[in-house]
N, C-alpha and C positions, 0 to 999 in steps of 0.2 A: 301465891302471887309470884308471879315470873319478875324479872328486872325490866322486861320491857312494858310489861303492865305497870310496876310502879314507876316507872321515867313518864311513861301518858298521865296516869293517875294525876302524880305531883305535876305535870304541864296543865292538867286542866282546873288543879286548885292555885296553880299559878297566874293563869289566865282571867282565873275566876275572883279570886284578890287584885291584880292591878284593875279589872274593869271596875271592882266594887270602891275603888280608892280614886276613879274617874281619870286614870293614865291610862295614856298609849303605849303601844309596844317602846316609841319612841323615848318616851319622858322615862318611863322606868329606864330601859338603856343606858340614858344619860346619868340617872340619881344611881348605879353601878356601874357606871363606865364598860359599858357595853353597845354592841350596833345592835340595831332595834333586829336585823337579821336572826341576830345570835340569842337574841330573848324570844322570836316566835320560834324558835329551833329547840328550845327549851319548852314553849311552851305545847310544842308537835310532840312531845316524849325524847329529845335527845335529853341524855344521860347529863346531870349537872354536876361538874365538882364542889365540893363543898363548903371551899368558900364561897364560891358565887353561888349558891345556893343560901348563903348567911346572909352575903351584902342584900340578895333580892329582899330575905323577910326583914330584914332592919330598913330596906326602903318601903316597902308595905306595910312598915311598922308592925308587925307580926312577930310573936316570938317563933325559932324554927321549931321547938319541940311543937307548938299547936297546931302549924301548917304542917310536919309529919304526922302528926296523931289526927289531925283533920284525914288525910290520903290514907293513913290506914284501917282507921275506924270506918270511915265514911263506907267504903264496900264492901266490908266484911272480911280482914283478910286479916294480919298474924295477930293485930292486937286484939281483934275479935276471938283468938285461938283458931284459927282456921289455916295455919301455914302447915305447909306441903314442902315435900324434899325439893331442892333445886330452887326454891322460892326464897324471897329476898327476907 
């Protein structure tokens, strides 16, 4: 898995947690002090630092190990044993 596969991957288990918790781009933003811009930017595959990648699952209530292990399980990629050189 490439870095920019896993930056989509995690935006779309990102995307896919605030809707199942009934927020908008907006309301998360706000419970991480973030513009709702910068959370669908996250959620399009830009690259997230890691703490704001913390605050988002402690505001989705999610631990982050289960939301990485969610994005890496979920398609078959390093925790499955399927990592390839150059892959995250």
């Amino acid at each position: 898995m490439t870095t920019q596969e896993f930056c989509t991957r995690m935006g779309d288990k990102i995307r896919e947690l605030r809707i199942d918790k009934g927020l908008s781009q907006e309301e998360l933003g706000g419970k991480v002090g973030l513009h709702r811009n910068t959370v669908m930017g996250y959620e399009n595959g830009k690259d997230i630092p890691v703490m704001v990648f913390i605050r988002i699952c402690v505001a989705l209530g999610m631990p982050a190990g289960a939301v990485l292990d969610g994005v890496l399980i979920e398609k078959g990629s390093i925790a499955a044993g399927k990592e390839t050189e150059g892959s995250v």
